[in-house]
C-alpha positions as CSV (number, residue, x, y, z in Angstrom):
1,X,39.1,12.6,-9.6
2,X,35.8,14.0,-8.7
3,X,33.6,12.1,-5.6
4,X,30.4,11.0,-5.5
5,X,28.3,10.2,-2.8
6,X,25.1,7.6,-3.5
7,X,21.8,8.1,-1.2
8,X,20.0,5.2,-1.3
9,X,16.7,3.3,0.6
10,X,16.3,0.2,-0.9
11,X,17.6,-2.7,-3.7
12,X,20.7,-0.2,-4.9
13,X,19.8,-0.8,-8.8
14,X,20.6,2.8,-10.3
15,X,23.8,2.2,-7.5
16,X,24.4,-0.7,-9.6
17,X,24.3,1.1,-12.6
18,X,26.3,3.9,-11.7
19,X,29.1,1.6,-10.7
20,X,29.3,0.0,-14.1
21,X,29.8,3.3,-15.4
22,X,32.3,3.8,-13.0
23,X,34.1,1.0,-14.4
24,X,33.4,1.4,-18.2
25,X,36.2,1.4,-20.5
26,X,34.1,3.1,-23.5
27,X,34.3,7.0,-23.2
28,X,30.5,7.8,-24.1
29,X,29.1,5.5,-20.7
30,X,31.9,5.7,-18.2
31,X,31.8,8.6,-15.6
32,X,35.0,10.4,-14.6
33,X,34.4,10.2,-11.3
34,X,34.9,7.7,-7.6
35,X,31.6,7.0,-5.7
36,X,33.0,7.1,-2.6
37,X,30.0,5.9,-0.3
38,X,26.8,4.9,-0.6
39,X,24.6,5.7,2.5
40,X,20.9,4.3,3.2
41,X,18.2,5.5,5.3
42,X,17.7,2.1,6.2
43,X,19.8,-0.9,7.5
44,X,19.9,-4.4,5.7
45,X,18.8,-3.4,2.0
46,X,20.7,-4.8,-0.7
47,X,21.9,-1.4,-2.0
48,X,24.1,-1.8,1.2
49,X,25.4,-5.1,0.0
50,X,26.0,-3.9,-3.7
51,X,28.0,-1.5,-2.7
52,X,30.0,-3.1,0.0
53,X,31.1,-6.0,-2.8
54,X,32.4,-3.4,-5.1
55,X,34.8,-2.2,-2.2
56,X,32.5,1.4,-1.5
57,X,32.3,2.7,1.8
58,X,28.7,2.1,3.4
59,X,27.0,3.7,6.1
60,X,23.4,3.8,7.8
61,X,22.0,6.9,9.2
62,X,18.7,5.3,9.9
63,X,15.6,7.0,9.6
64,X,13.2,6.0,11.9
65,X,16.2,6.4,14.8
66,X,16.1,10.5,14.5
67,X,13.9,12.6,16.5
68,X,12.8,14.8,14.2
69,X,13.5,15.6,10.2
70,X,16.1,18.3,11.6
71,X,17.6,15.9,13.2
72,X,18.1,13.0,10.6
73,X,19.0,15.6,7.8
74,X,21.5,17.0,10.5
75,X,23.4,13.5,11.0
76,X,22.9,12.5,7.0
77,X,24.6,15.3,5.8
78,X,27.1,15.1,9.3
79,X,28.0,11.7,6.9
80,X,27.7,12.8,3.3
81,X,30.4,15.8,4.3
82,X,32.7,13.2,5.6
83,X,33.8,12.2,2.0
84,X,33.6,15.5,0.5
85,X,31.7,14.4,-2.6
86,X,31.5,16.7,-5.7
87,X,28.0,15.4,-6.5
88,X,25.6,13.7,-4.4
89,X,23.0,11.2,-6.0
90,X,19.5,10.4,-4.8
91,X,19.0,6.9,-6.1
92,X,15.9,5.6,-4.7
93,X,16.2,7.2,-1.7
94,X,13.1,7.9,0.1
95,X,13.3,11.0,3.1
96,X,11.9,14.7,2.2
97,X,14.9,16.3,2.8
98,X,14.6,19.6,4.4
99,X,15.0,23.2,2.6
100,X,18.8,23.6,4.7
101,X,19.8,20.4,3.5
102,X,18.9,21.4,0.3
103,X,20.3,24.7,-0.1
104,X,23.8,23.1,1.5
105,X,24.4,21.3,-1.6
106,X,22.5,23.4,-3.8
107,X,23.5,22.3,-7.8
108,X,25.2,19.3,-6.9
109,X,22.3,17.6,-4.8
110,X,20.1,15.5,-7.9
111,X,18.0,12.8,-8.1
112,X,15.9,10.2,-10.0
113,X,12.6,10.4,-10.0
114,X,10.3,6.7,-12.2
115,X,7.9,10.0,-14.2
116,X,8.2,12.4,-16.8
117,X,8.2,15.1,-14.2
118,X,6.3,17.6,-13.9
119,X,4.0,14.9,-14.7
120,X,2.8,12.5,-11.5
121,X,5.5,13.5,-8.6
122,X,5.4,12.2,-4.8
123,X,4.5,8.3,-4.8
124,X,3.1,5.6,-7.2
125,X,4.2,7.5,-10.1
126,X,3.7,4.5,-12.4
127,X,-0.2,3.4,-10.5
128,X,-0.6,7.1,-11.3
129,X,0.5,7.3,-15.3
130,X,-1.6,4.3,-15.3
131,X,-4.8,5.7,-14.0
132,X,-4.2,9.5,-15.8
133,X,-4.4,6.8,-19.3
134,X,-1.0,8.9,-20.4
135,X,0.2,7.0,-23.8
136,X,4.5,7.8,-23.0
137,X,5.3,7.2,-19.5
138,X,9.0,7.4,-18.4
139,X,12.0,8.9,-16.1
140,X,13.4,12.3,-15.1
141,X,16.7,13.7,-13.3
142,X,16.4,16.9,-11.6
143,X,18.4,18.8,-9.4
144,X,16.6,18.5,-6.0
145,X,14.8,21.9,-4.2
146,X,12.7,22.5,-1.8
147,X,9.6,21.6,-3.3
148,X,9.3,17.6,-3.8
149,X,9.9,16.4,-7.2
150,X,9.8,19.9,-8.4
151,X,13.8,20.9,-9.4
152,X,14.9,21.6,-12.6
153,X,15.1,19.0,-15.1
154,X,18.6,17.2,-16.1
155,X,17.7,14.8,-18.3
156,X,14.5,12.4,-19.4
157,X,13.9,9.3,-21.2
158,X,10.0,7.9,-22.1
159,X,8.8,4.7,-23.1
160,X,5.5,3.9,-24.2
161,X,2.7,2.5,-22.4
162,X,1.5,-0.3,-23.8
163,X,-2.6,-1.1,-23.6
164,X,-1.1,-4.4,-21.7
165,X,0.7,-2.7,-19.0
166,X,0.3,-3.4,-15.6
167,X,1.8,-1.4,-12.8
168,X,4.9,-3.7,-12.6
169,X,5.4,-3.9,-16.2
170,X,5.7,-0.6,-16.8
171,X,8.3,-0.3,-14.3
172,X,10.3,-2.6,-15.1
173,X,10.7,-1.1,-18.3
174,X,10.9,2.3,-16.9
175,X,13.9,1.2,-14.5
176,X,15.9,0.1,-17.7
177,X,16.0,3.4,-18.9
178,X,17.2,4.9,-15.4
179,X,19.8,3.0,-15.6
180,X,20.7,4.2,-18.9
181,X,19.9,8.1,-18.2
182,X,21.5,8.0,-14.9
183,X,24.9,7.7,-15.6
184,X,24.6,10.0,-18.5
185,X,23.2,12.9,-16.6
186,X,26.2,12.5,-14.1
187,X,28.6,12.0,-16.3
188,X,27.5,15.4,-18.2
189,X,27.5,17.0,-14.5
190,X,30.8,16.0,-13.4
191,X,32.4,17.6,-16.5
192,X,30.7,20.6,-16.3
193,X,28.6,20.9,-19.6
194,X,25.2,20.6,-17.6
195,X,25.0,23.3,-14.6
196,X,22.1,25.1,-12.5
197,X,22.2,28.3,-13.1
198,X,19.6,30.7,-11.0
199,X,17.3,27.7,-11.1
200,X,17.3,27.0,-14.3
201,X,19.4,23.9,-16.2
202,X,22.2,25.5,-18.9
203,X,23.5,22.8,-20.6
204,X,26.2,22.4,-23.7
205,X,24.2,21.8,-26.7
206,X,26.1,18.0,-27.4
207,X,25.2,17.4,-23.9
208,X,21.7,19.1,-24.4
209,X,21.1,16.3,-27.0
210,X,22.1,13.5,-25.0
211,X,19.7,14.2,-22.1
212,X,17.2,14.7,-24.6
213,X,14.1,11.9,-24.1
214,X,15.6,8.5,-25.2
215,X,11.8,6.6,-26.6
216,X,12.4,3.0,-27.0
């Protein structure tokens, strides 16, 4: 059974999400994988406690405790490696990771990002779509590199913006569909039929389908 390791900062929804999957009986949502441990970059968030009530190791290698970037991405992946994950998730996890913690678990090191990337990375994706008067707004996965928000796509799914939409409107909707995409882009990860290949995505072309943008 493949491992999975969940990096998280905050509530723990796409955590959430992922651990449905987990448990899913129908073949086209359930992952074939464990998540082994979820691990914040803060202590007390509710990720913590989602995780810890579904019987998943949790641990904190806090932030603000390191002296230095070096340092914190020294102990973090000092914990990931501990549970020997086949794939680690970012799911709302919110450190700049350094370009050796990056290249360490080069094409197993992804993450979800609330924007049609390359469109509005970095913060306040969804005050930014907002402002830029986009008409589709939406999610992406990526495979995570050295530059921020700038890997090669997995996976995306859109919604439209409606001339109603506030800031917290539109991501509300927007975090519905990472929970749908999530699990799919792992899912087509752990069994091999979407890869990174020279940094570009290859994907099977039934996989290549479903990552294709799901508008609702």
């Amino acid at each position: 059974m493949k491992r999975v390791v969940v990096l998280l900062s905050g509530r723990g929804s796409n955590l959430q999400a992922l651990l449905a999957a987990e448990r899913a009986e129908r073949w086209a949502t359930a992952i074939p994988a464990r998540i082994v441990a979820a691990i914040s970059s803060k202590p007390q968030v509710p990720g913590l406690a989602i995780a810890a009530a579904a019987g998943v190791a949790t641990e904190v290698v806090e932030s603000q405790a390191a002296a230095s970037r070096e340092a914190f991405d020294a102990a973090l992946l000092a914990a990931i490696d501990r549970h020997a994950p086949d794939l680690v998730v970012l799911a709302g996890f919110n450190r700049v990771l350094t370009d050796g913690f990056v290249a360490h678990y080069a094409g197993r090191l992804v993450n979800i990002h609330p924007s049609l990337l390359p469109s509005f990375p970095g913060l306040a994706s969804h005050r930014q779509a907002l402002a830029a008067g986009v008409r589709v707004h939406g999610c992406t996965v990526h495979f995570v590199s050295a530059t921020v928000d700038g890997g090669a796509i997995i996976g995306q799914a859109a919604v439209p913006v409606l001339a109603s939409d506030t800031e917290e409107s539109l991501a509300a909707r927007v975090l519905e569909l990472e929970h749908r995409l999530l699990p799919i882009c792992v899912r087509s990860l752990l069994e091999g039929r979407v890869r990174l290949d020279g940094g570009r995505v290859v994907a099977e072309q039934e996989a290549f389908d479903q990552l294709a943008v799901l508008a609702v």
